[in-house]
N, C-alpha and C positions, 0 to 999 in steps of 0.2 A: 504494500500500500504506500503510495509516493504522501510527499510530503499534504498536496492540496490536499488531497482525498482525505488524510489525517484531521485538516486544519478544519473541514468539516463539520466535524464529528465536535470542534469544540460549543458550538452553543448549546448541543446537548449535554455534555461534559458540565458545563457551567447551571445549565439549567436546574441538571438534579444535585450537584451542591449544596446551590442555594435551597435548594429546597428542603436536602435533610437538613441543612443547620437551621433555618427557619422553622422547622418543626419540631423540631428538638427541642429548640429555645421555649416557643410557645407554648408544648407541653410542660418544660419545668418549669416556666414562668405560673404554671395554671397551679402544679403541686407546691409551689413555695407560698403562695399564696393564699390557698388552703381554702376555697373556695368550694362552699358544699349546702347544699338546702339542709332546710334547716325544720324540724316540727311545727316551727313559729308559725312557716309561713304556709303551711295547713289550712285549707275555706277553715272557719270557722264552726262546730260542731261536727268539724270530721276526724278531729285528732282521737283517734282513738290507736288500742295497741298495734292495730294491722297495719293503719296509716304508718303510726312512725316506723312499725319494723320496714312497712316501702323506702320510704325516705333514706332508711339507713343501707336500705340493699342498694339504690341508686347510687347512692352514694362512691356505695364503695365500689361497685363496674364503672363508674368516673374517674374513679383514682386509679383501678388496676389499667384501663384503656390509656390513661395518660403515661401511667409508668410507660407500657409499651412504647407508647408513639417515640416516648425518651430516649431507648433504648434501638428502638428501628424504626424511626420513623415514616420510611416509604419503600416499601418493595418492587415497583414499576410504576414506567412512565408511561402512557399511548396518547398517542395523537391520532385523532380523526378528522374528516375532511368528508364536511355535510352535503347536501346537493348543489347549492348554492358556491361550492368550493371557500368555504371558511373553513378552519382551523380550528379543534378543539383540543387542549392538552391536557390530560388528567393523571396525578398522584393516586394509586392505590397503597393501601397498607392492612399489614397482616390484621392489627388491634378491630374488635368488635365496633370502634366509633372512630369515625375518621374528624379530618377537620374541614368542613366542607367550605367555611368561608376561604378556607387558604389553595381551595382544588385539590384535597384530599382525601377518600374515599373509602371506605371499610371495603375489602374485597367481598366479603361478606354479603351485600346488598344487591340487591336485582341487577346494579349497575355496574356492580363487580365483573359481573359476565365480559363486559367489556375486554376484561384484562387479560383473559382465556384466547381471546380470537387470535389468530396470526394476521401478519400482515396481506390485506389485499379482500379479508371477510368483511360481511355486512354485520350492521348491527344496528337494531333498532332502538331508538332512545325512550326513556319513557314517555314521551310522546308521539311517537309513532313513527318517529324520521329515519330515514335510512341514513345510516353515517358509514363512510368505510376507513379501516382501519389503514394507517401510510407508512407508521410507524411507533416501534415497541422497544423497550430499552426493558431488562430484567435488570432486579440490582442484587448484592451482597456487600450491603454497608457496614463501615468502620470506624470507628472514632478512637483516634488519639490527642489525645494533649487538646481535647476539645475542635480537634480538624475531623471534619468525615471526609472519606474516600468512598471511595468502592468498584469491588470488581463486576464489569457490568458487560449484559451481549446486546448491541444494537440491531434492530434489524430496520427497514426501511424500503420504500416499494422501490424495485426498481435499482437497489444497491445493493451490492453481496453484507451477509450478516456478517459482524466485527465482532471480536474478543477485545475486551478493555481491560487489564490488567488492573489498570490504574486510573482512575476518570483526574484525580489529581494530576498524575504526572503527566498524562495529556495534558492538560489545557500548561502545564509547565515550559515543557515541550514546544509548544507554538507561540510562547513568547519569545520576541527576538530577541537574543543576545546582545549586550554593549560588546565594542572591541573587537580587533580583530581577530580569526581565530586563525589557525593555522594547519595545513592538511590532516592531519594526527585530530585535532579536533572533533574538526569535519565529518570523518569519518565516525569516530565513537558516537558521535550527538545524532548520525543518521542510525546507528545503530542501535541503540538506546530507543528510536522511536519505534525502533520495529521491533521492538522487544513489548514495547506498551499494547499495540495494535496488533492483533493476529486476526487474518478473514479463517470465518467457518463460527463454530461455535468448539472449545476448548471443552476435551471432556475431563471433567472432573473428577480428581485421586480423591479415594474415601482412607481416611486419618484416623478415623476412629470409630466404636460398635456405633451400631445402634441406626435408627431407621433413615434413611438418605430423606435430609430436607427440603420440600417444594412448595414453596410461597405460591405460588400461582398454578394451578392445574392448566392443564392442556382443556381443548374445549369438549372434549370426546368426555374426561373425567367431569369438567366444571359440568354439561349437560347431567350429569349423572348425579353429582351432590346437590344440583338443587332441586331435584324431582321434589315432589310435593309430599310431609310427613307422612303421607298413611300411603304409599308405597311400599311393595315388598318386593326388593329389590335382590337379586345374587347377580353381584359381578364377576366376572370369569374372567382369566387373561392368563398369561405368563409370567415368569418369575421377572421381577424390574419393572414393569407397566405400572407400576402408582394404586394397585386395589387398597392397601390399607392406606395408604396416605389418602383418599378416596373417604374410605371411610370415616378415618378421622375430622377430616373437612365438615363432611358432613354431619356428622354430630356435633361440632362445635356450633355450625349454622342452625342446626335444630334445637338447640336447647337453649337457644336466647329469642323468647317472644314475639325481641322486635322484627327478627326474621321470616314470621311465622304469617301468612295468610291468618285472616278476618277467623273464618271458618275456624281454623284451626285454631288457634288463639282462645273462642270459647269456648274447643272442646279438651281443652288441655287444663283450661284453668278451671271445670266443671269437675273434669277426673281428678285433677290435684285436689282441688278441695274436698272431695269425695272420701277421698283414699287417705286425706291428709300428709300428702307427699308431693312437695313442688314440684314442677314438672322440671326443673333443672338437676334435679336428684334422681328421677323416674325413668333410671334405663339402665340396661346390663348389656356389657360385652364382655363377649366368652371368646376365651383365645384357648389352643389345645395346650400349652406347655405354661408354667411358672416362669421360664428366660422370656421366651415372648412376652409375654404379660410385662414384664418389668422393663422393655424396651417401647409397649405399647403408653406404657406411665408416662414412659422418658417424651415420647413424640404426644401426648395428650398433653403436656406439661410447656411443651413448646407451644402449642397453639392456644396456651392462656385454657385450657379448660381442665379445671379439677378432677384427679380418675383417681378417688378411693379404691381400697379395696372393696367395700362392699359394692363398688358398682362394676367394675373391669376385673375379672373373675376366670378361674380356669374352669371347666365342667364338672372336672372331677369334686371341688369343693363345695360348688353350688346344690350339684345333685346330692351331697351326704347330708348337707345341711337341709336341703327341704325333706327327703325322706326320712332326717332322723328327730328333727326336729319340729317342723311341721303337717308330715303327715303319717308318721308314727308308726313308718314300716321298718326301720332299721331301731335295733335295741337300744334302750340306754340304761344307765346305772342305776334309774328311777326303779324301773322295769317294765319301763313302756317298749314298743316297737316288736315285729316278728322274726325278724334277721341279723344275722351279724355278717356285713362286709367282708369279702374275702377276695381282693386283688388276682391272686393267680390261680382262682376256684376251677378243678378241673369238670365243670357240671357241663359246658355245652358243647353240640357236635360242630365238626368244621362247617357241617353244612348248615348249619341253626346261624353263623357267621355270616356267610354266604348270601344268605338269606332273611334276614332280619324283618322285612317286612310281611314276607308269609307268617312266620313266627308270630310277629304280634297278629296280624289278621285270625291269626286262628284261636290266638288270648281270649282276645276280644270278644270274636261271637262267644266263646266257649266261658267268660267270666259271664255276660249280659242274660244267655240263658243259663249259669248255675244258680243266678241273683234271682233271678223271675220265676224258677223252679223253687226257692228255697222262699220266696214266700206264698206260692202255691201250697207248699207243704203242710206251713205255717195256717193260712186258712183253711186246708181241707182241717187239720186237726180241732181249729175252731168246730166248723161248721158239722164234726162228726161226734161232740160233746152232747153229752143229754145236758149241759147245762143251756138254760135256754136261752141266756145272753148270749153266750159264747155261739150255740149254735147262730141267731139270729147276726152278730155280727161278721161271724167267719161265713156264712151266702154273701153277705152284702160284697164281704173284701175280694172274695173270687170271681164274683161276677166283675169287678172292674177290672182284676187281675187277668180273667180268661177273655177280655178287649183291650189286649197290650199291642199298642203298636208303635211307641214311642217312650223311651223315658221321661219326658219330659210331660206329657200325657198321665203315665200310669201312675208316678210320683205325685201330681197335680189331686190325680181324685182320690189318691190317697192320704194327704195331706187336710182334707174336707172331713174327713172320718176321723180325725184324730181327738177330738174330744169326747165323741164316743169310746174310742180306744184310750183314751187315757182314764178315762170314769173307770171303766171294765177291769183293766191294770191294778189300780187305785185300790178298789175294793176289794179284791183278790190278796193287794198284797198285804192289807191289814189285818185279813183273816190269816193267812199264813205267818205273821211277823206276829200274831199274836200267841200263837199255840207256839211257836218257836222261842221267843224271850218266855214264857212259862214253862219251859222245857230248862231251859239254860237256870230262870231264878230256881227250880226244883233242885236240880244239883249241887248248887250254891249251900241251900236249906239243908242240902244232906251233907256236905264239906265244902264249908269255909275256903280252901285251901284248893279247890279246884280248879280256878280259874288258872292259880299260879303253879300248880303242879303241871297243867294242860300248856302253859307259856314255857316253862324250862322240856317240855318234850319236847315243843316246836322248834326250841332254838337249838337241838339236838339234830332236828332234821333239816334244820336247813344245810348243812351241809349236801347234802340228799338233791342230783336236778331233777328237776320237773320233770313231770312223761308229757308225752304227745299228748294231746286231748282234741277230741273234737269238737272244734266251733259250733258246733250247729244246738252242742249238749252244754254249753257256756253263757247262762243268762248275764244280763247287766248287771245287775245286783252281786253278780258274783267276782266282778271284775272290780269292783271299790273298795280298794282296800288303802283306809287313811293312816291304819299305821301299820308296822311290820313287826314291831317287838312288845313285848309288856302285855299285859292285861287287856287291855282292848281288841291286841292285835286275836291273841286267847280267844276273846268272845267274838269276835269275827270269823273266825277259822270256826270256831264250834258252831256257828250259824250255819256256813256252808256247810258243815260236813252233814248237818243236819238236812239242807237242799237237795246234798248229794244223795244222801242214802233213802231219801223221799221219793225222790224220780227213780232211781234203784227199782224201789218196790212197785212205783205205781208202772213203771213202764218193762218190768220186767226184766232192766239188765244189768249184769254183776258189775261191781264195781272192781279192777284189776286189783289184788292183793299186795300185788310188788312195786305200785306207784305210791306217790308221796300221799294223794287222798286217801288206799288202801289201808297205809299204813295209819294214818290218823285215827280212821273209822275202827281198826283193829286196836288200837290202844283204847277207845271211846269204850269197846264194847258193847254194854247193854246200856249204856249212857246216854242214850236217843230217845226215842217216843216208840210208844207201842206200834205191833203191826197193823194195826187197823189204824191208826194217827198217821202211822208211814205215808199208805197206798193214800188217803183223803189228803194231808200235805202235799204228798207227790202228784197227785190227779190236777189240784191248782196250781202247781207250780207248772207242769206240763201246759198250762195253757196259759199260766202269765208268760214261759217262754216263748211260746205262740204267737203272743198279743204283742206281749215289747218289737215284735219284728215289725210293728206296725206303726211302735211308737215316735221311732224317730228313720224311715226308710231310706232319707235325701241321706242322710251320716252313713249309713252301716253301705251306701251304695258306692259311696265316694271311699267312703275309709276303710271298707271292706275288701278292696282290691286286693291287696297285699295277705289277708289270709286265703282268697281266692287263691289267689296265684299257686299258692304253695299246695293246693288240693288239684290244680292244672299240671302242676310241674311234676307230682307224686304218679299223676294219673296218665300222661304222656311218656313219662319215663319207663312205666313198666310195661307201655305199648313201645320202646324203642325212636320215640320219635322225640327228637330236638335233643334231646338230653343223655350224656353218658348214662348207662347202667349203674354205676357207682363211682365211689372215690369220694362220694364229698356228704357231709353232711345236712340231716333235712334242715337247721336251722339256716343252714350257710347261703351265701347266696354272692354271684358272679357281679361286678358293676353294672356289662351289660345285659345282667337281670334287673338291677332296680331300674335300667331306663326302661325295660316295657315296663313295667309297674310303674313305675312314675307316670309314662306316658299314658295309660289306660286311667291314673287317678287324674288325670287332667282335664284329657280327653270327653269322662264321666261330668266332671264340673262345667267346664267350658259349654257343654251339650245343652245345660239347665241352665246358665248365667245367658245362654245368649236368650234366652225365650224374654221378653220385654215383659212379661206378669211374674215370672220367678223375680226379675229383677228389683220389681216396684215392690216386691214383699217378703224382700231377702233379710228385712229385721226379723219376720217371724221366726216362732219357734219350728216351723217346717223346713224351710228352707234358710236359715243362717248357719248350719251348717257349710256354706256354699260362698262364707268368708274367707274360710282357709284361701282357697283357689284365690278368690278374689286381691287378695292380700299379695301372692306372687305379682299379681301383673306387673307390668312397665309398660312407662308410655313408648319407649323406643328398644328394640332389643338390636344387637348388632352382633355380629360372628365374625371372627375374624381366624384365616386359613380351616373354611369352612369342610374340604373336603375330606380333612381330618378326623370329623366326628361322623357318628351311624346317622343313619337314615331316623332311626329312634331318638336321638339327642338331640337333633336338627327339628322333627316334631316336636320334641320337649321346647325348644327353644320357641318355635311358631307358637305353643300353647301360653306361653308365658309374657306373649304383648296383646296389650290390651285392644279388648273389642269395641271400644268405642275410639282408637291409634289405627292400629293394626300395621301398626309401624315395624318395619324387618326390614334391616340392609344385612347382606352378609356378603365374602367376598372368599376365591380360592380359586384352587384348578387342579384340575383330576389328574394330572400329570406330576402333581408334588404330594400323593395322599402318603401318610408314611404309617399310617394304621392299617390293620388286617382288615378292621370293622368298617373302614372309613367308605362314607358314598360316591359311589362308581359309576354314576350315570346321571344324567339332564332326567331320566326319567324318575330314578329315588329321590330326587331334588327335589323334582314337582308335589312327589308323593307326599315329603316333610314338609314343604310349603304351597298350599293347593295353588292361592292364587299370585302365585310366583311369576316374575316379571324377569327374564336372562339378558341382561346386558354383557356383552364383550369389551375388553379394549387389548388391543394386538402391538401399540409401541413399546419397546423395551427399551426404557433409559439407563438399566444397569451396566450390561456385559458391551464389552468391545467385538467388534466384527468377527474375530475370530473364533472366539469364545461363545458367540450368540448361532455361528454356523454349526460347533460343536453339540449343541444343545440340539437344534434344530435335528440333527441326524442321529443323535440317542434319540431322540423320541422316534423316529422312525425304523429305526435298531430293533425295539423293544416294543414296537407295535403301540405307544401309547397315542393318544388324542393326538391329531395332529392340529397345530395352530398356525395361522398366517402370522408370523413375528413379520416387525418390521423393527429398523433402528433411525431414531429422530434425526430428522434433516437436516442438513448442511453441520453434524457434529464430527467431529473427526474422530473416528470409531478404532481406528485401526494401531492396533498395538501389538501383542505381540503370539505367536503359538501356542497354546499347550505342552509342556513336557512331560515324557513317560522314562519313567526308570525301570526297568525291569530286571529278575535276576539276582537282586539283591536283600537282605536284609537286613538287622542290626545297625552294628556302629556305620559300615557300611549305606546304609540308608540316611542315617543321621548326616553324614559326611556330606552328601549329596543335598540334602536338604537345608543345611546351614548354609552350602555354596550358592543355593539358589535364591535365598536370602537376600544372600550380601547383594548379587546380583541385581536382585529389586533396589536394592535403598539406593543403588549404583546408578540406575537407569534412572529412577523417580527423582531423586536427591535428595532426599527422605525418606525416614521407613513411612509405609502406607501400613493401612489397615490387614495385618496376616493371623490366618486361620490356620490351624493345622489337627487334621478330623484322624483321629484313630479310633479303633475298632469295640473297646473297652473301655468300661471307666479306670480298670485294673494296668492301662496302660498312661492313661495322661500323665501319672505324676514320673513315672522313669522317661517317656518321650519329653517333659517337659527339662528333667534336669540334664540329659542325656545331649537336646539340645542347646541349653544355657550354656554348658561348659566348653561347646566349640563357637558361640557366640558373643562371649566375655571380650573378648579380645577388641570386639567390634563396639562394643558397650549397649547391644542390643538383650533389653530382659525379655526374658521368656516366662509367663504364668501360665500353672494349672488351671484352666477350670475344669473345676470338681464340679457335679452335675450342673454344670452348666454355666455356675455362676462367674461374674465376670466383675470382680472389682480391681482395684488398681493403676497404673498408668496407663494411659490410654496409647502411649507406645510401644507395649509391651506384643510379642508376638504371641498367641495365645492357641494352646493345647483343648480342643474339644472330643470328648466322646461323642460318636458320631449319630448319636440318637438325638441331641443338643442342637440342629444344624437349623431347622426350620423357622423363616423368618430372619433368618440375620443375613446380613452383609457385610465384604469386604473387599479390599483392593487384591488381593490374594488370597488363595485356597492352596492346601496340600491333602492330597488323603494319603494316606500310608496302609500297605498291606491289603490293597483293593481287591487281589485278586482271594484275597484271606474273606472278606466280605464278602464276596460273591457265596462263599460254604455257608458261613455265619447266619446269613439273611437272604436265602434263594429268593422267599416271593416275594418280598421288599425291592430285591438290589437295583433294580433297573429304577426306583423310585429313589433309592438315596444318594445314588448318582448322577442320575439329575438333577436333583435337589442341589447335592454338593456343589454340582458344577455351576449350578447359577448360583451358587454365594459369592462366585468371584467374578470379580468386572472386569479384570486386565489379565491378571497373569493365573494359571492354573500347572498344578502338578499332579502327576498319580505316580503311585510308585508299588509294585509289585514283589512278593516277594518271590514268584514263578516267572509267570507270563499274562500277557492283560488276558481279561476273562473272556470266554468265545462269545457271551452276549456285548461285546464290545466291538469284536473281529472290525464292524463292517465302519466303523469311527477312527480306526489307527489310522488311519494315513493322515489324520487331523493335527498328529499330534509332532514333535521334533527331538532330539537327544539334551539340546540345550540351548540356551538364548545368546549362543554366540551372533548366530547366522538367521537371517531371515525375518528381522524384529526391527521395529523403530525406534529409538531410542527418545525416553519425553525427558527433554532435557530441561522443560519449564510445564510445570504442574500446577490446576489452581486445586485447592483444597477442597472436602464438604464433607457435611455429616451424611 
């Protein structure tokens, strides 16, 4: 680029100067100042506590917006050229509030869009005008000593795009010099410019973890983050395409009001209020790994939006917490819940994997009529009672029961009958509860000393576990127990065992001798009520169990799943379907068992919450049960490297945004799944989110040409998805081959890997950002010292990460176990021992090497300790022995996260 062509480029040079220091200024002029509404100035009769809590929320998104503008005041410039050929120039920036008297704009706003377009697009204004775009300046501002700079790419219609190094040292640069200069001068000072200016656009060494940062989406992403909140959205692409910087965008846009359409605005601040949960708090994203999760913080944390842990979440912790804690299927210390977790539970067949949604489909039917038969049961046994209540109300509950064609329906006219059925209940259990405490005070009258003689057996057997028992023989009344020790607990236990041995007689069946209640009733003795007391206690209690199935059916429907399941799982298992034969025990249970149970307790609620009469009478005692569910929702749920989780969890996730949102972004690609379970098709995708909406985006801003060519023919290799990759334009892509080691191991290998090292920081002129993937977590601490010690020399540190995690210098070249890879990025990659991988992880491999191979932008290595694997064969020629020969050397690098 000659010198005019340079001299150019300065009124834009100058232009956005002035503008970050002007905005800079203006913003800390605004924070020293300290300017902030006030209660005061509240209309009069509105100050109450919600007012001022506004007041003070305003407040402080005035001060954090201001901070920003502080710190970065403007992220791009564009100029547009209306019909009339005028000129419009506009400041975008990252912060949630721009400064609009000064032409400075939140990206964020309808108007943002603008900043997305390339040069030479239309773009309509909010009033309707067509403006086209002429020219776009990106920036990466700098401030020292109170000067900004910045490194910035110009583009302009009609002129090839520029690299600016330096927007300072330009406009430097094209001041003219006093004095003469002399050839020696002349030269250096021509030199120098062309050091400042480079055509194309410079691609960018990544320096350090963590998620690569883009102030301004491309327009393919911007169309996509501002789709309208109740969208349900899965974006699909390649590794480097921008899906989670995609996502994050968009949730930063969504969760601030002023963004928000009319519509949407009252339906967010009707559900927040509802729920009593802001709608700026009201969303979870689920990411597969704890490392991602903590780089997803890092890039939420840049875009100014808050990612607690309770809201950005791994699946694994979300789902123990709702099942163990809210819907009472996993045990706790209480003694609540049916199951205890078991990680590497050998209970399901490969094909039940394979297969996940047959699986649940066949739960399902098979949970809805065990439900519907078991209170069939329930009213025959009413309605075949000589009592004549009983009889008259167990007709009435069948007849509504044998016109089931809907839960939502059969629940309904069951819920009608409930005061009938509770009258019925009621009376029944006073008569029983009264021959029962007469029983108990009798004993009492005969020794003093009973209750606590009866209290030290108990606490003899608790030792002693529980036997299986069947639900269907387990009233309400039997399942409250307020205390567990002492006297009380005594007379509680003596109550049921008196239940127990009651139903015994009246229905004829023994009670097990070798279980904990056997053993009670054997200690009791003759300590009961007579046999004729028995069979009349047992005969009502036979039909208050009956009747309570009536008492609360929306609860036992929803909350019932979970001892279902375990009556599905016993009863498929011993027909050979879904389930090993054995190995595990009946209480245990697989993770990808709680999500069909989860997903079916969901499913069960969500069915009845959406009916608009369940809803308007969900305080009743019928249906508040149907809070739990309600309680999970979120106004916005979001996924992130979605094709990680099942077809089941992906449901779970759809269940869990709310029906009056129905807001879901989720983002991934089936060619990076690194789970067995994970969704393998557009088609289970749809199934986990019906009304699912497939966006693509196909630019990859990560990987260099040669590297993005490599990619492209594993996937073709190994039969996965193929995609149209494309690499962004006018950037200069080309760096440098692949290297393969083969044949080696050990120190051997190390040798090799430290040289190619050096290499890098040789070429770069710094260390960039290096990965190095082995096959174990049993190996990262020896590769890691193995390496340091021929790297000292160099003064390059080397750290383990141990599962994953990654503190320390940010120059440090860092040791991953290669299950740790997903979601990160770096300027380099090594794997070690690939062809050792290929045994390790057959139906994976062709997944985590592609994985691998997109973590790295520029330079990649594999190193074998054989030969490369034969699902590799048809990629060697990709690859080179070393970066002597055939490589570009980047002798000027700009930096980026």
């Amino acid at each position: 680029m000659n010198s005019a062509e340079q001299k150019a480029l300065t009124p834009i040079a100058q232009d956005v100067l002035d503008k970050l220091d002007e905005v800079a200024k203006a913003a800390r002029a605004w924070l020293n100042d300290s300017r902030s509404l006030s209660a005061d100035s509240l209309v009069p009769g509105s100050k109450n506590e919600a007012a001022v809590r506004n007041v003070a929320k305003v407040n402080q998104e005035n001060r954090a917006a201001y901070q920003r503008l502080s710190k970065e005041p403007v992220v791009s410039r564009v100029v547009a050229e209306d019909e009339a050929g005028k000129l419009h120039t506009y400041f975008f920036c990252r912060a949630d509030q721009g400064m609009a008297e000064r032409g400075v704009i939140s990206y964020l706003t309808r108007f943002g869009r603008l900043a997305s377009l390339p040069v030479g697009d239309e773009f309509l204004n909010p009033e309707g005008e067509s403006w086209i775009v002429v020219s776009k300046t990106g920036l990466r501002s700098d401030e020292t000593a109170e000067i900004w700079d910045a490194f910035s790419v110009i583009q302009r219609e009609d002129q090839p795009t520029v690299t600016v190094e330096s927007l300072r040292a330009l406009l430097q640069a094209s001041i003219p010099s006093d004095g003469v200069k002399d050839l020696l001068d002349e030269i250096l000072a021509e030199e120098a410019k062309k050091a400042i200016v480079e055509e194309g656009i410079r691609r960018s060494v990544i320096t350090r973890m963590g998620l690569r940062d883009q102030p301004i989406l491309d327009k393919f992403q911007d169309e996509i983050f501002r789709l309208p909140l109740s969208h349900q959205v899965v974006l699909l692409g390649p590794p480097g395409t921008g899906k989670t910087t995609t996502l994050i965008r968009r949730l930063g846009q969504k969760l601030d009001v002023q963004f928000l359409d009319e519509d949407e605005k009252r339906v967010v601040l009707e559900v927040g209020s509802a729920q009593r949960l802001p709608h700026e708090r009201s969303w979870l994203m689920f990411t597969p790994t704890e490392l991602l999760k903590q780089y997803l913080k890092e890039a939420f944390n840049r875009e100014g939006v808050p990612a607690p842990d309770q809201n950005i979440r791994t699946w694994d912790d979300h789902r123990r917490e709702l099942c163990r804690q809210t819907f009472g299927i996993l045990r706790t210390a209480t003694g609540g819940g049916t199951f205890v977790q078991k990680a590497r539970l050998p209970s399901l067949l490969d094909l039940t994997l394979k297969n996940p949604i047959d699986w649940f489909n066949d739960f399902e039917t098979w949970q809805g009529t065990a439900y519907l038969q078991e209170l069939l049961s329930a009213a025959d046994s009413l309605e075949g009672s000589p009592h004549r209540t009983a009889n008259e109300l167990g007709r009435l509950l069948a007849s509504g029961l044998n016109e089931h064609q809907s839960w939502a329906s059969t629940l309904g006219g069951l819920a009608s009958e409930l005061p009938r059925v509770q009258s019925f209940v009621s009376q029944l259990k006073e008569d029983t509860d009264q021959t029962l405490k007469a029983s108990l005070v009798a004993q009492l009258q005969s020794n003093l000393s009973f209750l606590t003689e009866f209290a030290m057996f108990l606490d003899g057997l608790q030792q002693l576990d529980a036997e299986e028992v069947d639900d269907a023989d387990i009233d309400d009344e039997d399942e409250v127990q307020t205390s567990k020790v002492g006297a009380q607990a005594a007379a509680n236990m003596y109550m049921q065992a008196l239940r127990t041995v009651s139903r015994s007689a009246a229905t004829k069946r023994s009670v097990s001798k070798g279980g904990r209640m056997g053993k009670i009733l054997e200690w009791l003795g003759d300590r009961t009520l007579p046999t004729a007391e028995l069979v009349e206690v047992g005969d009502k209690l036979v039909l208050q169990t009956a009747a309570r199935r009536f008492v609360s059916p929306v609860r036992r429907y929803v909350d019932g799943v979970g001892k279902r399941y375990r009556s599905f799982r016993r009863e498929r298992q011993s027909a050979g379907t879904w389930y090993q034969a054995d190995g595990f025990d009946h209480r245990d249970v697989h993770p990808l068992e709680l999500d069909l149970i989860l997903l079916a307790t969901l499913k069960a609620g969500n069915e009845l919450i959406n009916r608009p009469a369940v809803l308007r009478a969900i305080d009743s005692p019928s249906w508040s049960p149907l809070k739990a569910v309600m309680d999970c929702y979120r106004h916005q749920i979001l996924v992130d490297e979605a094709t990680d989780f099942s077809p089941l969890q992906l449901a779970c996730m759809n269940a869990l945004a709310h029906p009056r949102t129905r807001s879901i972004f989720a983002c991934g690609d089936f060619n990076q799944r690194l789970t067995t379970w994970g969704v393998r098709s557009a088609e289970a995708l749809t199934w986990s989110f019906p009304s699912l909406e497939m966006r693509e985006i196909t630019v990859a801003y990560r990987q260099s040409r040669q590297l993005n060519d490599l990619a492209r023919d594993i996937i073709h290799a190994v039969g996965g998805t193929i995609q149209n990759v494309s690499l962004p334009a006018e950037v200069d892509s080309d760096v440098a081959a692949p290297v393969l080691l083969e044949n080696s191991s050990g120190q051997g290998t190390i040798e090799w890997l430290a040289a190619r090292i050096v290499d890098i920081e040789r070429f770069v002129q710094q260390l960039p950002s290096i990965a190095v993937f082995v096959n174990s977590e049993a190996e990262v601490e020896s590769t890691a010292k193995a390496l340091e010690s021929l790297l000292a020399e160099h003064n390059i540190p080397v750290m383990a990460c141990h599962e994953g995690q990654a503190v320390g210098q940010e120059s440090s070249v860092r040791v991953f176990d290669i299950q740790h890879i997903k979601g990160l990025e770096f300027e380099a990659v090594f794997f070690l021992g690939v062809d050792r991988l290929a045994e390790l992880q057959p139906e994976l491999f062709d997944k985590y090497i592609y994985v691998g191979t997109t973590r790295a932008a520029a330079y990649l290595g594999l190193a074998c300790e054989g030969t490369l694997p034969a699902q590799l064969a048809q990629v060697r020629h990709h690859f080179v022995a070393d970066w002597k020969h055939g490589m570009r050397a980047e002798t000027r690098c700009s930096s980026s996260s």
